[in-house]
Every structure is written in structure tokens, then in C-alpha cells.
C-alpha positions in Angstrom: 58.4 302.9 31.4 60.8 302.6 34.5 58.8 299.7 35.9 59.3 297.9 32.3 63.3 298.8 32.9 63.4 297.4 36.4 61.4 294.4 34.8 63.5 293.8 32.4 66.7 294.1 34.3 65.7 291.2 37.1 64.3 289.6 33.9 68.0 289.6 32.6 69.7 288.7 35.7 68.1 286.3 37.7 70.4 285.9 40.2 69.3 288.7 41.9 65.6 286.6 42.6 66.3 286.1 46.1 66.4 290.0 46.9 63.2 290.3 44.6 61.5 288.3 46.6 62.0 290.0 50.0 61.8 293.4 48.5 58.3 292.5 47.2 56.7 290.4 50.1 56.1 292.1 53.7 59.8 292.3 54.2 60.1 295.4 52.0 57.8 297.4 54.2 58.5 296.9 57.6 56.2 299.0 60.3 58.9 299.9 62.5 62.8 300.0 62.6 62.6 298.9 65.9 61.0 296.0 64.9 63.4 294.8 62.0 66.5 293.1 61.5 70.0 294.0 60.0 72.5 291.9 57.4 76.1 292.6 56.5 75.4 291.3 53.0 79.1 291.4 52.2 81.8 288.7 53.7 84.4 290.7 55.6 87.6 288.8 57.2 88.7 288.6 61.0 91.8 289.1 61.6 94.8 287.8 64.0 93.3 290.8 66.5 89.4 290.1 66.8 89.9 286.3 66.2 92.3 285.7 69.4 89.8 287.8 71.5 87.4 284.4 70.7 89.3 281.9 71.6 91.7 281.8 68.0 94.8 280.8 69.0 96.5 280.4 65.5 96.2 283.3 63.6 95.9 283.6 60.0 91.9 285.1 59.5 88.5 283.4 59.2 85.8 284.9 57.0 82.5 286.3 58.4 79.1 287.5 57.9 77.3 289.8 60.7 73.7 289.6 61.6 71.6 291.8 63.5 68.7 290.6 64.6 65.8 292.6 66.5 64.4 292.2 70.2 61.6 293.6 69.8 60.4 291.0 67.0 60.0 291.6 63.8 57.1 293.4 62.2 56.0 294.7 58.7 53.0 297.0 56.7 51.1 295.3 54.0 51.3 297.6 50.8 48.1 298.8 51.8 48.9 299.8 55.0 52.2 301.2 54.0 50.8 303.3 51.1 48.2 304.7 53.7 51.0 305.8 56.2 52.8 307.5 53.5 50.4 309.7 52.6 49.3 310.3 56.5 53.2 310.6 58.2 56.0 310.1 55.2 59.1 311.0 58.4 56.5 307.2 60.5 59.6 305.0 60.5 62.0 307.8 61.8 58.7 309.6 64.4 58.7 305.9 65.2 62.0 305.5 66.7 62.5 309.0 68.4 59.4 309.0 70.4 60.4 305.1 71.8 63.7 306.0 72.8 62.2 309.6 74.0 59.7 307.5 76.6 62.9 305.3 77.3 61.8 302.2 75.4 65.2 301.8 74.4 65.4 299.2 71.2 67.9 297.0 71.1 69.2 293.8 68.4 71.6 290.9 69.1 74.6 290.3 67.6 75.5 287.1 65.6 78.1 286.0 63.4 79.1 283.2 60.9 82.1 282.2 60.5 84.2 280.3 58.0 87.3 278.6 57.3 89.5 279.7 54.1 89.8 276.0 53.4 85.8 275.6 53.5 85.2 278.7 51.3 87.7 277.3 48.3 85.8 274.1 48.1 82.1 275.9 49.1 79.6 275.1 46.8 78.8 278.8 46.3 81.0 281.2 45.8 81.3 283.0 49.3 81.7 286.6 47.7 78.2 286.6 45.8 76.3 288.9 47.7 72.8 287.1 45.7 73.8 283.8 48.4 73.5 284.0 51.9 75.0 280.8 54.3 72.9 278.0 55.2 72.8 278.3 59.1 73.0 274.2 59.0 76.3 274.8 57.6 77.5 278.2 59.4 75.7 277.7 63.0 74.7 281.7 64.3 77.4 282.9 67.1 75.9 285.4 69.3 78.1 288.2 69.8 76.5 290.8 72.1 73.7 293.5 71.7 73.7 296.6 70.3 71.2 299.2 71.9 70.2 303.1 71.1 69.4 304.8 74.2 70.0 308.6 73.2 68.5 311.0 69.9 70.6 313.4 68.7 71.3 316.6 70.1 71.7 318.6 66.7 70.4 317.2 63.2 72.5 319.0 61.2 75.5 317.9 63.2 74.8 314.1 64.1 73.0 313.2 61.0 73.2 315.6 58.5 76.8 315.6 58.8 77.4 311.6 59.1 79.1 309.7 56.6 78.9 306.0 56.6 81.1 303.3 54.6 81.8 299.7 54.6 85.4 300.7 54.2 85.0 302.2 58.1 86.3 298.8 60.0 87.4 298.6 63.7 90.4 296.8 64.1 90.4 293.1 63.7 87.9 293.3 60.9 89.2 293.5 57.2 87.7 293.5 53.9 87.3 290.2 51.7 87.8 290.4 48.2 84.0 290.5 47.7 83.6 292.4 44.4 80.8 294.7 45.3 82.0 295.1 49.0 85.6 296.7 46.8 83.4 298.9 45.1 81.2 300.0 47.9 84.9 300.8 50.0 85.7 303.4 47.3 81.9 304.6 46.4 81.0 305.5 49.8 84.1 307.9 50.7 83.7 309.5 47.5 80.9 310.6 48.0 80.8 312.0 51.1 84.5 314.0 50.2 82.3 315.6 47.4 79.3 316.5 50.2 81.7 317.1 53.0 84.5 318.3 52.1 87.9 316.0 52.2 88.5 316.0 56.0 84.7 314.8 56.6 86.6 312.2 59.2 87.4 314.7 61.3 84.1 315.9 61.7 82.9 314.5 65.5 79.8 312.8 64.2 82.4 310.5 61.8 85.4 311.2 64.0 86.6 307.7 65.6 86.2 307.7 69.5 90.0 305.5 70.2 93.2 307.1 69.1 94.1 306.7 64.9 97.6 307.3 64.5 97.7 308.0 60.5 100.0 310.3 59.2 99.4 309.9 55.4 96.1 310.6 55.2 97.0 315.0 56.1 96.3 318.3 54.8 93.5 319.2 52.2 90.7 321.9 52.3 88.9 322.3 56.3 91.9 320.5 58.3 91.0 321.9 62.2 93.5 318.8 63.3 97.0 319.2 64.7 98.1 318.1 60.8 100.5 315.3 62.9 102.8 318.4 63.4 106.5 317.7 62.0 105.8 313.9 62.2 106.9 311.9 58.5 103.5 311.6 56.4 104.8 307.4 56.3 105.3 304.8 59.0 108.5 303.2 60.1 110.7 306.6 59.5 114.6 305.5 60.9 114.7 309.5 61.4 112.0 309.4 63.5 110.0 306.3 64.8 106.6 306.0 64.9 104.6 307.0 67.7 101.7 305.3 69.1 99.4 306.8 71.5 99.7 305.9 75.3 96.7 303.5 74.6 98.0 301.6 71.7 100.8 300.9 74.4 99.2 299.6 77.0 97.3 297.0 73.8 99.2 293.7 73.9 101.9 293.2 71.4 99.9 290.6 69.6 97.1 293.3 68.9 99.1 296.2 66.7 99.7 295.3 62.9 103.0 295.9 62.3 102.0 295.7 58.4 104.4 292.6 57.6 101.5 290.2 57.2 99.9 289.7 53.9 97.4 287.5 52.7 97.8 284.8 50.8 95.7 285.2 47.3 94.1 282.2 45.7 92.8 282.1 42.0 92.6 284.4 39.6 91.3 288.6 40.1 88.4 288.7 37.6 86.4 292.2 37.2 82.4 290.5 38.2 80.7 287.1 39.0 77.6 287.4 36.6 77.2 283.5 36.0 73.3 282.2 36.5 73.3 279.1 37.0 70.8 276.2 39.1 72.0 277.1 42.0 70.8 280.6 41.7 67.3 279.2 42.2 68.2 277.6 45.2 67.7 279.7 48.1 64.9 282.0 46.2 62.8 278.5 46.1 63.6 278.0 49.8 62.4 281.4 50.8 59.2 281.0 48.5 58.4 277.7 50.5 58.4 280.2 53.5 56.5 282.7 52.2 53.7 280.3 50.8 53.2 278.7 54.6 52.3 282.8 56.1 48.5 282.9 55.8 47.7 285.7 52.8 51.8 286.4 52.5 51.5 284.4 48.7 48.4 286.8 47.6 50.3 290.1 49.2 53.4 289.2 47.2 51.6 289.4 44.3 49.6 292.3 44.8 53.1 294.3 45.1 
């Protein structure tokens, strides 16, 4: 009965095809997460601060799309040999990963980015926001970025990972949300949740608290607040009884990099509440990927065994 629902459901909207097919070919196992890669999915912004550290000069904000890709090269299970490590080692992938960086095989990824122009994304054939498209690299070339590498466990479950709350609405400075649909919901989903599992100061936690100095005094009080509560500080910025204070390290920042929350975007087109249109173009990429999937010996016959 559920596989009928899920059937019916891609049956009904089509425009999720591209994700089908990874889910279902190797993709959707992999045999290691050392040995797979990482998407944003969603189009965040950069803003005025991130863009003039590369080489921006006019402000305003580009938007962007983060990938992560292994160094280790990527690897997957076939559904047989998946099913048959599930039943041997269910905890494989996360076994996997502690023993590696136990023995000092430290994994690491690259960091690349695409980045696009507010004019190119009005007149885009796609719309940039649908998270069912992803850029044609032809179009939006990869910029590498840096690496990201995990060279420590944790110390405590319970506290590093029980504990941890992740959300796409967590952003250093210089990246900013788009007005991708799903990326909105996701922003308010994610912290909901974890207030009703953690309590409403789960940000203050150290496994979620952030490493550089946040001065914000609205977000106070509540249940399980073991912070200074900002003292007798206004819970708003830009009091003329008593002006904001920024942390010593915010000071030594250059001018150009603190928001002084004057700038707002300029909004094109309409708000509408989803993007559920099918159309040709939905088949595009999902044909592409098929083409790539056909020319991996046995990949076509796997796909259809899952």
C-alpha cells in the first residue's frame, strides 16, 4: 500500500523525476560517506560581505548554489550489497567514518560554488528557485572555494550529536536566504523543531552555539537561559538611550563588513505560495542524467531492479 502511495505521488508530480532517478540508481546507496558528495539544493544569496572578499567590488548580491564534492571519490552499494550490510552492520556508514578518522585518514571534500547574476536569473530559462533543476555547469562554470576536512570524533554523543540542531536558516555572515519557496519553509521547519526537542535556548547549547561573537538582544529569556540575558541592554538595536555595542571583534571588522540593516532588497514579480507547473522542461535534465546512467555497464539493469 505505501509503495502504491509513493507511486502514485511521483506519478502525479513529475517534476520531481530527476531526484527519482538518483534515489533509485547506485546514488541512493552510497558505501561510504567518505566517499560521497554534498549539494545545497536550495539558491541562497551573497551578500555585500562574502562577495567583496572575492573580488566584488559593487555590491548589491549574486545568487549561489554550493557544492561539495568528495576527495576520496565517489563510491556506492548495489541494492544487493546494501541490503546485505543492513542486516550484518545497520550503524556501516557511521562505523565507516569513525574508524577512518580514528587511524587518521582524515576525509576531506572541496568546495565549489555557482554563481549568478540577478539579471541572468529573471530572464533564466528555469526558474532559479525550483529545487527539481539544478545549473548547467556550461552555463554556471564550478568556483572552487576551499576544502572542508573532519579530523576529530566527538568527545560525548549525547552532547555533540544528540544535542545538535541543524537548519538552513543557520547562515554565516555574507550568506542570505533567496526567496526559494521550500528553502522559506525549511528556515522555519528546522528551528521548530529542535525548540520542541531542545528546549527554546537550544542555540546556546555549545554543540549549536556559534564560535565568533553574536550580538542579538531580541532573541532573550525563555525556559534554560544559562546566558548573561544581554544584562540591562534594550532587547532592539539602534537605542538613542543606549547605543548598540559590538564586541571588540566586530570592531576591528572593516566598516564595509557590518550590516547596518538599511539595505533592502529589491523584490521583482509577484509572491505566489508554490511552483507546481510540469512542463517540457521538466524532462530535461532527468533525460540528461538517464543518458548517463545508460553509458555505466549494468547501472540501466540495477535501476530497475530498485
Amino acid at each position: 500500500m505505501y509503495a502504491n502511495k509513493s507511486n502514485s505521488f511521483h506519478n502525479s508530480s513529475p517534476e520531481g523525476f530527476h531526484q527519482l532517478l538518483h534515489l533509485f540508481s547506485d546514488r541512493g546507496t552510497p558505501a561510504s560517506l567518505r566517499h560521497m558528495n554534498a549539494y545545497s539544493g536550495h539558491t541562497y544569496k551573497l551578500t555585500t560581505a562574502r562577495l567583496l572578499t572575492w573580488g566584488y567590488q559593487d555590491g548589491g548580491f549574486r545568487y549561489v548554489k554550493f557544492h561539495i564534492k568528495t576527495d576520496q571519490g565517489v563510491r556506492n552499494f548495489t541494492r544487493e550489497e546494501a541490503e546485505t550490510m543492513a542486516g550484518k552492520n545497520p550503524d556501516f556508514l557511521i562505523q565507516d567514518m569513525f574508524e577512518a578518522i580514528e587511524r587518521g585518514e582524515y576525509p576531506t571534500w572541496t568546495v565549489f560554488a555557482q554563481v549568478m547574476e540577478p539579471a541572468q536569473a529573471e530572464n533564466y530559462r528555469w526558474n532559479i528557485f525550483d529545487m527539481t533543476k539544478v545549473w548547467p555547469h556550461k552555463d554556471f562554470p564550478l568556483r572552487e572555494l576551499g576544502k572542508l576536512t573532519l579530523n576529530r570524533n566527538p568527545n560525548n554523543y549525547f552532547t555533540d550529536i544528540e544535542q545538535a540542531a541543524f537548519s538552513p536558516s543557520t547562515m554565516v555572515p555574507g550568506i542570505a536566504p533567496s526567496a526559494d519557496p521550500m528553502l522559506q519553509a525549511r528556515m522555519f521547519a528546522y528551528p521548530d523543531a529542535a525548540r520542541y526537542r531542545l528546549g527554546a535556548n537550544y542555540q546556546q547549547l555549545p554543540t549549536n552555539a556559534a564560535k565568533s561573537p553574536v550580538y542579538c538582544p531580541f532573541q532573550r529569556d525563555g525556559k534554560m537561559n544559562f546566558s548573561d540575558n544581554y544584562g540591562a541592554d534594550p532587547n532592539y538595536v539602534g537605542s538613542s538611550l543606549q547605543p548598540t555595542k559590538f564586541y571588540p571583534q566586530l570592531k576591528r571588522m572593516a566598516p564595509s563588513t557590518i550590516s547596518t540593516l538599511t539595505e533592502h532588497e529589491k523584490w521583482m514579480g509577484e509572491v505566489c505560495t508554490f511552483t507546481s507547473q510540469v512542463t517540457d522542461d521538466d524532462f530535461v535534465q532527468p533525460a540528461a542524467l538517464w543518458e548517463v546512467i545508460k553509458r555505466e555497464p549494468g547501472h540501466e539493469q540495477r535501476f530497475y531492479g530498485n
